[in-house]
C-alpha positions in Angstrom: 10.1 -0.7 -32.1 9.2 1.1 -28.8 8.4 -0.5 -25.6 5.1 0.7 -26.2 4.7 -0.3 -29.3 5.5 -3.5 -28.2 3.2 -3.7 -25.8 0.0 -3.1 -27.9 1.0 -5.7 -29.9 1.5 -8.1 -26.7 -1.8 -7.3 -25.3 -3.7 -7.4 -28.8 -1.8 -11.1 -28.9 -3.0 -11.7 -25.3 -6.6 -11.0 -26.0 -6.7 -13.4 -28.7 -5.3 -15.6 -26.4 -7.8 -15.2 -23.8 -10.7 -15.0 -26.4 -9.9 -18.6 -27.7 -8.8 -20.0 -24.3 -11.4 -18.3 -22.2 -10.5 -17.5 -18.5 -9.6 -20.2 -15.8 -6.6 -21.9 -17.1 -3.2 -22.6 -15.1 -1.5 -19.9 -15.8 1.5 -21.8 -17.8 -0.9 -22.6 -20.4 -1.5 -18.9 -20.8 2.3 -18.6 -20.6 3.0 -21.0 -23.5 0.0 -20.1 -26.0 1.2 -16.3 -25.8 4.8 -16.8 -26.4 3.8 -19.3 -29.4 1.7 -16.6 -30.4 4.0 -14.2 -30.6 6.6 -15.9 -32.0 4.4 -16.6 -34.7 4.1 -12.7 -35.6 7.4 -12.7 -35.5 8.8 -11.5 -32.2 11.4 -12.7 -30.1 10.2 -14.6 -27.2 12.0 -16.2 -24.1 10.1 -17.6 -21.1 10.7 -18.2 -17.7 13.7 -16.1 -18.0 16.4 -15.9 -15.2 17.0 -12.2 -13.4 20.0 -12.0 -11.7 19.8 -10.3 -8.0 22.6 -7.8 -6.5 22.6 -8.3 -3.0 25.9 -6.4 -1.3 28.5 -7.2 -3.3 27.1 -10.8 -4.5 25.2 -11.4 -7.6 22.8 -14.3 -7.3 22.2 -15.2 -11.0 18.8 -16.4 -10.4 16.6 -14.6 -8.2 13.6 -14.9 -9.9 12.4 -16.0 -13.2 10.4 -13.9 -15.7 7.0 -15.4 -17.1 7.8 -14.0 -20.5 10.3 -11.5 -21.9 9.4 -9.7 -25.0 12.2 -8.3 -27.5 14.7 -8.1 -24.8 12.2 -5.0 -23.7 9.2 -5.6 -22.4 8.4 -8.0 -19.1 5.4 -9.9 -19.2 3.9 -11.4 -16.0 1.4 -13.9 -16.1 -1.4 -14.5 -13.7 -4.8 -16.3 -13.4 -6.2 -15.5 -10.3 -9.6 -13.9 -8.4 -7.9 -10.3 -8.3 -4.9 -8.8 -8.7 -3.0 -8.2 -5.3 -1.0 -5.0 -5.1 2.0 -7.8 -4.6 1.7 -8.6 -7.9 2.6 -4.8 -9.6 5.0 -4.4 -6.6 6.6 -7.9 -7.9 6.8 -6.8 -11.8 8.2 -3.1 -10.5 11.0 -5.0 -8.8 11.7 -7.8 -11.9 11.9 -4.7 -14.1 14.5 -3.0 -11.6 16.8 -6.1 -11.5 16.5 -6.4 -15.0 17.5 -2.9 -16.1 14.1 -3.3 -18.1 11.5 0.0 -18.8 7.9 -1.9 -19.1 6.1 -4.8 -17.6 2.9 -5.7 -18.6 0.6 -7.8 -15.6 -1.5 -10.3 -17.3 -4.6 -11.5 -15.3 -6.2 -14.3 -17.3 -9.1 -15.4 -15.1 -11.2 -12.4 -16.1 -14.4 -12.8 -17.6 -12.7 -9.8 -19.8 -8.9 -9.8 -20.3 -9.1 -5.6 -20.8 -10.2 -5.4 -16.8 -6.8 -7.5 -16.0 -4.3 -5.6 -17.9 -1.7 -3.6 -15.4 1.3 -1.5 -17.5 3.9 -1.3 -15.1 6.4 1.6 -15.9 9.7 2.3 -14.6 12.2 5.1 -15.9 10.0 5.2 -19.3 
């Protein structure tokens, strides 16, 4: 399956999500309910996933931590906030750099409607 594929199934998974939760949850209840979800249809799912950093000639092996990560391919960030801050795409471009990864998908829960906080983050696709 594609990356993008993959990531209409994630976001059709997410609005579900969203539907039965509604908006302003912390966003590691978001976080858990999705990757149950997903699992459930049968994907492969691992949370807060380590990303290893290359700084000079060290490797920290955690730099960050990814909310969710989707078939080994697709990053999913996780937010619930007012608005999405241009920080927030910046982060996911540099989690999917570090991660050798193609697709990120930003996540804004605490929307009255999840569509208006969906971001597809694409790098190298």
């Amino acid at each position: 399956m594609t990356e993008d594929e993959l990531s209409s199934h994630i976001i059709k998974a997410a609005i579900k999500v969203h539907r039965i939760l509604g908006p302003g949850l912390l966003e590691s209840v978001y976080e858990k309910v999705l990757a149950y979800d997903l699992r459930k249809s049968g994907f492969t799912v691992r949370n807060q996933v380590p990303i290893k950093i290359n700084y000079e000639d060290i490797v920290f092996d955690e730099g960050f931590r990814g909310d969710l990560i989707v078939e080994d391919k697709v990053i999913v960030e996780i937010k619930s906030v007012k608005a999405l801050e241009p920080v927030f795409y910046k982060q996911v471009l540099t989690y999917l750099r570090f991660s050798g990864k193609k697709l990120g998908l930003l996540l804004n829960f605490n929307m009255v409607m999840l569509k208006a906080g969906i971001k597809r983050v694409v790098l190298g696709l």
